[in-house]
C-alpha positions in Angstrom: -79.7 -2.3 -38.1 -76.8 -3.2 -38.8 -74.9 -5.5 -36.1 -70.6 -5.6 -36.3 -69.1 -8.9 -35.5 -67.5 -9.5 -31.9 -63.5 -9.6 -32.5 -62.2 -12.6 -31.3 -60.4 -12.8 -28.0 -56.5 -12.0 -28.8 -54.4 -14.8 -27.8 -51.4 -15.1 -26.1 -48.9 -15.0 -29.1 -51.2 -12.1 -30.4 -50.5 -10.2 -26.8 -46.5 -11.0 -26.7 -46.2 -9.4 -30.3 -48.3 -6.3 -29.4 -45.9 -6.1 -26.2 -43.2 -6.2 -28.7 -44.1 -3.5 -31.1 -44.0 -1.4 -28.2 -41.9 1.6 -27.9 -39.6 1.6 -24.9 -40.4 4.2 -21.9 -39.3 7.5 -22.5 -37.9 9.4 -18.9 -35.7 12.1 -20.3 -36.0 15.1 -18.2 -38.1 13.6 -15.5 -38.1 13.8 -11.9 -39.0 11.3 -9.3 -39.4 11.7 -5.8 -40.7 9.1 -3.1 -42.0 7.4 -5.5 -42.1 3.5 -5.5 -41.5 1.3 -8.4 -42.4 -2.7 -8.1 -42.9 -5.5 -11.1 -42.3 -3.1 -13.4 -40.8 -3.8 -16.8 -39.1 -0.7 -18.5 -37.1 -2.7 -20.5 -34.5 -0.6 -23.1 -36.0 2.4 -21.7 -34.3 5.7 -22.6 -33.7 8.4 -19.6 -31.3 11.2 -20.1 -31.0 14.4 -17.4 -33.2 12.0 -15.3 -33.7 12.0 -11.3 -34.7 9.7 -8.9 -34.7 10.7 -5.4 -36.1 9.0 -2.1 -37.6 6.5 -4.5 -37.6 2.5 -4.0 -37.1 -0.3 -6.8 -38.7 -4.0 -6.0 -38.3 -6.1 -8.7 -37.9 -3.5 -11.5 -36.6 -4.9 -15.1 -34.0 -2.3 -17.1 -32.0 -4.6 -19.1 -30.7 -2.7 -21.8 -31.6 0.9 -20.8 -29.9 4.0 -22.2 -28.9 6.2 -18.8 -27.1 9.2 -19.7 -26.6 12.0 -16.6 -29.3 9.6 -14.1 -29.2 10.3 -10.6 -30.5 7.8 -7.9 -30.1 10.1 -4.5 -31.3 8.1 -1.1 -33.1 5.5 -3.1 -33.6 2.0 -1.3 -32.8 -0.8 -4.8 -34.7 -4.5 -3.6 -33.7 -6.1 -6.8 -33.0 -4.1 -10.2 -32.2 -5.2 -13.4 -30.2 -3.4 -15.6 -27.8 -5.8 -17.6 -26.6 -5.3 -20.4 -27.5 -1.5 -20.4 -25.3 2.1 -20.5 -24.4 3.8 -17.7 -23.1 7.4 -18.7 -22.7 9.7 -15.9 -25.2 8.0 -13.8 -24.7 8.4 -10.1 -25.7 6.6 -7.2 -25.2 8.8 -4.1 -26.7 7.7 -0.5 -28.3 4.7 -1.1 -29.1 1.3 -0.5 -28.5 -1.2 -3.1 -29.0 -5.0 -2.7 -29.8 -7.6 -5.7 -28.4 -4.7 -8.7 -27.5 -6.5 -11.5 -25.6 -5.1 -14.0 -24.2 -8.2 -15.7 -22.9 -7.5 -19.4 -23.4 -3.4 -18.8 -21.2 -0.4 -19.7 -20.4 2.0 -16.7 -18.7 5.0 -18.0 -18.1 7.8 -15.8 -20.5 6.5 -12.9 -20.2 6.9 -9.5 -21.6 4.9 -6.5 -21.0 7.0 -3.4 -21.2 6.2 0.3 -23.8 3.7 -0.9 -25.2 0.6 1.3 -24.5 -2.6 -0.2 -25.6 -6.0 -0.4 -25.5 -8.4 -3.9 -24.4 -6.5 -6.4 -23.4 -8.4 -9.6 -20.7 -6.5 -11.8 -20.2 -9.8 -14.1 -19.1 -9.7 -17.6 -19.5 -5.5 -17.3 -17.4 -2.7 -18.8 -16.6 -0.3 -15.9 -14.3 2.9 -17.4 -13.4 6.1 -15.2 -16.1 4.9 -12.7 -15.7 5.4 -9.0 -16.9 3.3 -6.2 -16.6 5.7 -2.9 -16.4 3.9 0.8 -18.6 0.9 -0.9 -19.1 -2.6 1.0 -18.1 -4.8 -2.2 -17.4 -8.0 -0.5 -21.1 -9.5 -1.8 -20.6 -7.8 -5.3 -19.2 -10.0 -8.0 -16.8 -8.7 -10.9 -16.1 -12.0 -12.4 -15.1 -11.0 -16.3 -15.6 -7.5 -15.7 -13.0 -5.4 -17.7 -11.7 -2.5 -15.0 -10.1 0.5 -17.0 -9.2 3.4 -14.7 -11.8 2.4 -11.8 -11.4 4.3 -8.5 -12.1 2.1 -5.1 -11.6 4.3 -2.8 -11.7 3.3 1.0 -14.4 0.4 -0.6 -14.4 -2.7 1.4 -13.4 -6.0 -1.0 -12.0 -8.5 1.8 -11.2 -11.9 0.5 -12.3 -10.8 -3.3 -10.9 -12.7 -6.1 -9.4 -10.9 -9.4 -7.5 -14.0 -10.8 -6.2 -13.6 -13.8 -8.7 -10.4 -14.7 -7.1 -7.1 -16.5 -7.4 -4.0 -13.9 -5.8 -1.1 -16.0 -5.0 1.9 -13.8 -6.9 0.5 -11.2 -6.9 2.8 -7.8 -7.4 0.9 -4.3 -6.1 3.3 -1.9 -7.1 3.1 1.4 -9.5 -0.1 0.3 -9.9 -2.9 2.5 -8.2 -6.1 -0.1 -7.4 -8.1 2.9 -6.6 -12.0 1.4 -7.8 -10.4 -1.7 -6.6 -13.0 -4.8 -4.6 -11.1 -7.6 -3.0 -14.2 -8.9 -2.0 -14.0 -12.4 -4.1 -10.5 -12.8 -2.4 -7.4 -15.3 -2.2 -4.3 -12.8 0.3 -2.5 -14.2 0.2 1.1 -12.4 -1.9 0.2 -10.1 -1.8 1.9 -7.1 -2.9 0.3 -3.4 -1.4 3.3 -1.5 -2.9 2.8 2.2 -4.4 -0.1 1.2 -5.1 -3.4 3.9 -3.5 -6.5 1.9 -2.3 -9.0 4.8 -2.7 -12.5 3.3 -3.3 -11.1 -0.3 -2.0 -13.0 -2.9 0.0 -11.4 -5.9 1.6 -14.6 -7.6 2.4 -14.5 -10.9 0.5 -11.0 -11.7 2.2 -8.6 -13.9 2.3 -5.5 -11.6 4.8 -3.3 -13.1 4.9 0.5 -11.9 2.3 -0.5 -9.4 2.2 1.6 -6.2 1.9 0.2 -2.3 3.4 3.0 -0.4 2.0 2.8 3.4 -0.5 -0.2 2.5 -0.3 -3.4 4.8 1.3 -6.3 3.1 1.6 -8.2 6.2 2.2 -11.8 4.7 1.3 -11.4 1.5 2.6 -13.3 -1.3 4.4 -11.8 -4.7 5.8 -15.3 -5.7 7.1 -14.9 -9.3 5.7 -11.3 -9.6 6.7 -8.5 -12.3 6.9 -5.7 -9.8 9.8 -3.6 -11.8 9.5 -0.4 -10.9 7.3 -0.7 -8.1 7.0 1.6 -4.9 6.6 -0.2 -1.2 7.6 3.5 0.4 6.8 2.9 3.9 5.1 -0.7 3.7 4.3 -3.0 6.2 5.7 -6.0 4.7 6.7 -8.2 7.5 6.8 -11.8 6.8 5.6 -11.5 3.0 7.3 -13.5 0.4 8.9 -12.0 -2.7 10.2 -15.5 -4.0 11.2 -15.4 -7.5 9.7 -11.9 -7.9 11.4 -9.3 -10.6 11.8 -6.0 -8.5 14.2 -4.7 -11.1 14.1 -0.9 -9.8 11.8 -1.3 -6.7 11.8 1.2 -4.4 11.3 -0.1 -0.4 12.5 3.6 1.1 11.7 3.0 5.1 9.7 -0.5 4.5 9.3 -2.9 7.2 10.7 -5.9 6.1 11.5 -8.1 8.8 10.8 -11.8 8.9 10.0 -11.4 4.4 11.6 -13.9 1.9 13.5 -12.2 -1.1 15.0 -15.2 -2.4 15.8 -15.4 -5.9 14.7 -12.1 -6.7 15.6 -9.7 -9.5 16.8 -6.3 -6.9 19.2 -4.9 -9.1 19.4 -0.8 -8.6 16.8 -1.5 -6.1 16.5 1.2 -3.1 16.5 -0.6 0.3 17.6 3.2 1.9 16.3 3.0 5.9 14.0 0.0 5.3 13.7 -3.1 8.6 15.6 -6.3 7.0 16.0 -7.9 10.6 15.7 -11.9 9.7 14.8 -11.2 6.1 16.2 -13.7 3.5 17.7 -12.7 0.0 19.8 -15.6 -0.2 19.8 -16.4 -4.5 18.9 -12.5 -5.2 20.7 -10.2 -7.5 21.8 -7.1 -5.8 23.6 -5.3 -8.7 24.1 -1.7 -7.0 21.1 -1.8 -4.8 21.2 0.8 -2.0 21.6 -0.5 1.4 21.9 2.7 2.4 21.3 3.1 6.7 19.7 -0.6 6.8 18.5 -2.6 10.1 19.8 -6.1 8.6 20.4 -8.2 11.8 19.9 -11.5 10.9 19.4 -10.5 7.3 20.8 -13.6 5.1 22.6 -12.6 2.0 24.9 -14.1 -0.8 25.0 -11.3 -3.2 25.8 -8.2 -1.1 29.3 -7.3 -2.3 27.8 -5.7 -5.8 25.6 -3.8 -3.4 25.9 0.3 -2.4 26.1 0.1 1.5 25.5 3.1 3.8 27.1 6.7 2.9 28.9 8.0 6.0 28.5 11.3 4.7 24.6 10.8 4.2 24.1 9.4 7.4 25.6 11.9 9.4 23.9 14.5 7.4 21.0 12.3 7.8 21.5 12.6 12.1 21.6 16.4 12.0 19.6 18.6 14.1 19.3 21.8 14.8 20.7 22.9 18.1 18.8 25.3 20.5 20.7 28.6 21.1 21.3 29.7 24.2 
């Protein structure tokens, strides 16, 4: 008889190249439900038309996974790894996300939706038309992310800080940016409509076409700011400073002003029509045909008002008229 040899015990370099030659998971067109998912490495695996509902993540290592039209619905996320991979169409709707990293990855076209948040780590990432829907972001961190066209809608990023970071077409309305730092960032077209920004800090940012109608700029800070073009429609802008800021074009139509510092300040063709001046200072700014039109200026300090368009008579009767009650 013949006897074959005993193959030697494999040993650990032997093992780690074996785990190498393997082929990454393949979860296209798979469904998972309550299912629960813990130490599991799927690195660079590849899921396409895949669903994961009522399911739970501990631990769970993605990096560099392909995720083309993946759902997550209602899933509880206790620490899942997926940086450096790309998000297409991947959606995460009802669920509970804490320690999601996603450092170095490509979003395009995802959406996080009414999701419960904790850590979430955006770092370095590539986010493009991807929505975050009534999202608390304060513990999430976007440092060196690149934001092109991203949608915060009523999303909750008190205190957050976007120095110097490119947000192109970026859309906050309703968000919560409350001594948010913008310092220095490129937000051109922007658009905070409704937005809470008391305290937040706009110095230096190139903001031109951006868009705060309604949004709460109580105290907050546009020193030096590129804001040509820009709509405050109804803004709440009492005490905030516009030092130094280029508002070539602005439009503050029924702003509440009172109490804010315009000093120095490019306002030329600027529409002031109905907005609350009371105390406000524009001593230094250029007022080349800006409409005063129907202004509450008591107080109001100014030193270039004669090449400014004050109030139409004709307007503001027309403005007064109502309709009278037949008898």
């Amino acid at each position: 008889m013949t006897m074959s040899a005993t193959p030697p015990p494999l040993s650990r370099a032997d093992v780690l190249r074996q785990c190498q030659r393997a082929e990454p998971a393949d979860l296209t067109e798979s469904q998972f439900r309550q299912c629960t998912f813990s130490k599991l490495s799927l690195e660079g695996c590849i899921a396409k038309n895949t669903s994961f509902v009522e399911s739970t993540f501990e631990r769970v290592v993605m990096t560099g996974a392909a995720l083309t039209n993946v759902t997550f619905a209602y899933c509880t996320v206790d620490g899942l790894a997926l940086n450096g991979a790309a998000l297409d169409f991947t959606v995460f709707s009802g669920c509970t996300l804490d320690k999601l990293l996603l450092k170095d990855a490509r979003l395009l076209k995802s959406i996080f939706s009414e999701c419960k948040t904790g850590a979430l780590d955006f770092s370095g990432a590539q986010l493009e038309r991807t929505v975050l829907l009534g999202c608390d972001l304060r513990q999430a961190r976007f440092g060196g992310a690149h934001i092109d066209t991203v949608v915060f809608i009523q999303a909750n990023l008190a205190g957050h800080s976007f120095v110097g970071q490119a947000l192109v077409h970026a859309q906050f309305m309703n968000a919560d940016l409350t001594g948010a730092d913008f310092s220095e960032s490129r937000i051109a077209q922007a658009n905070f409509q409704g937005a809470k920004l008391a305290g937040a800090v706009f110095d230096k940012a190139h903001a031109p076409n951006a868009i705060f109608m309604e949004a709460d700029l109580t105290a907050a800070r546009f020193v030096g700011t590129v804001l040509t073009q820009a709509l405050f429609v109804g803004a709440k802008a009492a005490g905030a400073q516009f030092v130094g800021a280029n508002l070539h074009q602005a439009n503050f139509d029924g702003a509440q002003l009172a109490g804010a510092w315009l000093t120095d300040c490019e306002l030329t063709y600027a529409d002031f029509s109905h907005a609350d001046l009371t105390n406000a200072d524009l001593r230094g700014a250029t007022l080349f045909r800006a409409n005063l039109h129907a202004v509450v200026d008591d107080g109001a300090q100014f030193s270039d008002r004669l090449r400014a368009l004050e109030s139409d008579a004709e307007l503001v009767t027309a403005e007064g008229w109502r309709a009278q009650p037949v008898a």
